[in-house]
C-alpha positions as CSV (number, residue, x, y, z in Angstrom):
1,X,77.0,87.9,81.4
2,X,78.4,91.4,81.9
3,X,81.6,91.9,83.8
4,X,80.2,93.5,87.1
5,X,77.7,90.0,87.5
6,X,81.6,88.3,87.0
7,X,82.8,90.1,89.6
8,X,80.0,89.6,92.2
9,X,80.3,86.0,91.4
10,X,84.2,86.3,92.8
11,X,83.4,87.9,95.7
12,X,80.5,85.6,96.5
13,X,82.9,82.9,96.3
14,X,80.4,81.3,93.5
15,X,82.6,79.1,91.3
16,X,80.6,79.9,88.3
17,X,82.7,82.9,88.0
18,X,85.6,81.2,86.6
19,X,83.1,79.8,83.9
20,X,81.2,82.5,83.0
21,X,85.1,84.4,82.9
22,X,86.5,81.7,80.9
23,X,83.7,81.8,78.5
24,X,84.0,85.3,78.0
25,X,87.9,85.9,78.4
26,X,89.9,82.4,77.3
27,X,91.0,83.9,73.7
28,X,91.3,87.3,74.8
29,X,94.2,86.1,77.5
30,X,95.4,83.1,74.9
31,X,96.3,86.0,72.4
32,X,98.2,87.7,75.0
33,X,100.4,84.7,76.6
34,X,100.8,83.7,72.8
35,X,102.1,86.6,71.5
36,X,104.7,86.0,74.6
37,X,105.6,82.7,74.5
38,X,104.4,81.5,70.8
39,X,103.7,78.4,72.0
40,X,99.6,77.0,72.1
41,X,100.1,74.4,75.1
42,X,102.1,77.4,77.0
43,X,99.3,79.6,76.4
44,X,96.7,77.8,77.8
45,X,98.5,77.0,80.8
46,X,98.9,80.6,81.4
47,X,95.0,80.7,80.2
48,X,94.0,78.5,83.1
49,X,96.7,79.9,85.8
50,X,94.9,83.4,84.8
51,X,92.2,82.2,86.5
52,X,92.9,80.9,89.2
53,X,94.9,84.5,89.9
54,X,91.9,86.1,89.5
55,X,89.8,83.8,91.6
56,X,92.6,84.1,94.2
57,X,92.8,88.0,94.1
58,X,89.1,88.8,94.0
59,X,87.7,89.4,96.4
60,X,89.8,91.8,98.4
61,X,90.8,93.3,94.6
62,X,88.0,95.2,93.1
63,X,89.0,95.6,88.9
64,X,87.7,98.5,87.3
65,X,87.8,97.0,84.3
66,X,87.9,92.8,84.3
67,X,89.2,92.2,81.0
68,X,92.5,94.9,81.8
69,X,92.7,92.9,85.2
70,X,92.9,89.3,83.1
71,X,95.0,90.9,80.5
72,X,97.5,91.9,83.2
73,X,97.5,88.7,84.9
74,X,98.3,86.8,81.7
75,X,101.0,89.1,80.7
76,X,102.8,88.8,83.9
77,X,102.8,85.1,83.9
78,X,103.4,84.9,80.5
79,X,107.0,86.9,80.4
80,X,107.6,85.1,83.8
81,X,107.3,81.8,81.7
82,X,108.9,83.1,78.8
83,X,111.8,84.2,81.0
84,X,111.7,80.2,82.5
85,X,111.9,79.0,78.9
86,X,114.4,81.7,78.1
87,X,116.9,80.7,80.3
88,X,116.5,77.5,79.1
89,X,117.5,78.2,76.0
90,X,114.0,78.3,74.1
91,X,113.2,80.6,71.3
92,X,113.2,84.1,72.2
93,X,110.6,85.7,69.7
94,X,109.3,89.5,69.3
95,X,108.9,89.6,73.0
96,X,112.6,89.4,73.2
97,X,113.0,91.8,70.7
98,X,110.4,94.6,72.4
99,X,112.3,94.2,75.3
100,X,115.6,94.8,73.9
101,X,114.2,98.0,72.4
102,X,113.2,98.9,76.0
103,X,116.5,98.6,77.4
104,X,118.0,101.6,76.8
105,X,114.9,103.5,78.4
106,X,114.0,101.1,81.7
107,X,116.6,98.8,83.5
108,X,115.1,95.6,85.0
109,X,116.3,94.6,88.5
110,X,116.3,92.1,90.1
111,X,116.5,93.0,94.0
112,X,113.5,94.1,96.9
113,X,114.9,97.8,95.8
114,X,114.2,97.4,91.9
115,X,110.5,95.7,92.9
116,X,109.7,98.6,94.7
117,X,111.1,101.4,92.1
118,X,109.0,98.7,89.8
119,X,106.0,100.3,91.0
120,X,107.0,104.3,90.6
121,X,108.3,103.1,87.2
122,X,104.7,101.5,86.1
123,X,103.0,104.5,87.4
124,X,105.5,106.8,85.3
125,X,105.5,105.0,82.3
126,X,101.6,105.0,82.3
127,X,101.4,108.7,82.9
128,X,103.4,109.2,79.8
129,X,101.4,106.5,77.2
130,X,98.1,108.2,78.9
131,X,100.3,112.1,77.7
132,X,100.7,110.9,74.0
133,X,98.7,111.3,71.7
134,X,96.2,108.5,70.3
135,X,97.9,107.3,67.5
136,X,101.8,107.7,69.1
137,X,100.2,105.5,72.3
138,X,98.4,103.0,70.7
139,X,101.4,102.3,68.8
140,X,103.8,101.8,71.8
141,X,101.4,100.0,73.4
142,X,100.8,97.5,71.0
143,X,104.4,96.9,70.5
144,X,105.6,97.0,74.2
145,X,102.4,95.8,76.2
146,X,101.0,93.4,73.3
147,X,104.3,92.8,71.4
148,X,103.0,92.8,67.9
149,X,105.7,93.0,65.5
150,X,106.6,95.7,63.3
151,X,105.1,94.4,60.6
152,X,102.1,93.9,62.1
153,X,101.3,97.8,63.4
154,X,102.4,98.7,59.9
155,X,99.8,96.8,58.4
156,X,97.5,97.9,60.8
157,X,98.2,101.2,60.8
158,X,98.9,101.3,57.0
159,X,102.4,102.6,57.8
160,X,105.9,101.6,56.0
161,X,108.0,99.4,58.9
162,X,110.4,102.2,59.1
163,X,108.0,104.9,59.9
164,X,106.9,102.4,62.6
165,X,110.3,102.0,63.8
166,X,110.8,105.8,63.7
167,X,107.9,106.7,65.2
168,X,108.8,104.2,68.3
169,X,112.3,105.1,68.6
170,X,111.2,108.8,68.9
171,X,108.8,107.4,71.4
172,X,111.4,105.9,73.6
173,X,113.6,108.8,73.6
174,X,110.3,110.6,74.7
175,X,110.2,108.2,77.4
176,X,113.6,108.5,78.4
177,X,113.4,112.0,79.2
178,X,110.3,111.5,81.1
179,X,111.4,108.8,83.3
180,X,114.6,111.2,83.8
181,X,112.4,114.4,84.5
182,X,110.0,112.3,87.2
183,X,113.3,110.9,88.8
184,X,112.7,107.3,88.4
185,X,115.7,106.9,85.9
């Protein structure tokens, strides 16, 4: 079923749309909570509570594109499980590790205040992936959106791990200065 019928099974409050999107979508959101938590059982709960966002944001929400939608979803309740389990003194993995990296360009509040600069900081930081060029931005964004490891853009990319690691600290100095430029650092 194409993703447009998905949709106009969500806002007709049809219940086949959480089929037809779990037949569709299920491994595409497992791979992103697991590459999160690392953990199959956690993944599938994030799997199912996907979902059930969706069928709770659609209708009034309209996605442009469903899968980005699902992806976004799961990646949001993914790190907020992850940050559960970290606290709890679970395994920290290569989402800890991106994260880290991302420090010194993007602080993470806590408060109403940082929620709100939350938003100006997404909107930034996606006007400066959408500025790099193709390679440069599907490289941060597989290590900081889909935390692959180094080694594994490396392979893909048929890169040595330090030119990776070069090419993303460069990155996030480029980022830096952007976020300082557009006033949101």
């Amino acid at each position: 079923m194409e993703d447009g019928q998905i949709v106009r099974l969500y806002f007709a409050r049809d219940e086949r749309a959480i089929a037809e999107t779990a037949g569709k979508y299920s491994a595409y959101c497992h791979s992103i909570a697991y590459r999160i938590l690392e953990n199959h059982s956690d993944s599938e709960e994030v799997v199912n509570d996907t979902f059930l966002g969706a069928w709770n944001s659609i209708p009034p929400t309209k996605p442009i594109s469903l899968p980005a939608y699902l992806g976004k979803i799961s990646r949001r309740l993914a790190l907020n499980k992850w940050r559960c389990g970290r606290t709890q003194k679970r395994g920290a993995g290569e989402a800890a590790l991106a994260l880290e990296e991302l420090e010194g360009c993007i602080s993470w509040g806590d408060s109403a205040e940082a929620a709100l600069e939350g938003k100006e900081l997404s909107e930034s930081v996606s006007r400066f992936v959408k500025a790099l060029d193709q390679t440069e931005g599907r490289i941060f964004v597989l290590r900081y959106w889909h935390l692959y490891s180094i080694r594994e853009i490396a392979h893909k990319y048929h890169f040595s791990e330090s030119k990776v690691k070069s090419m993303l600290s460069r990155t996030r100095g480029k980022l830096q200065k952007h976020l300082k430029k557009e006033g949101v650092l």
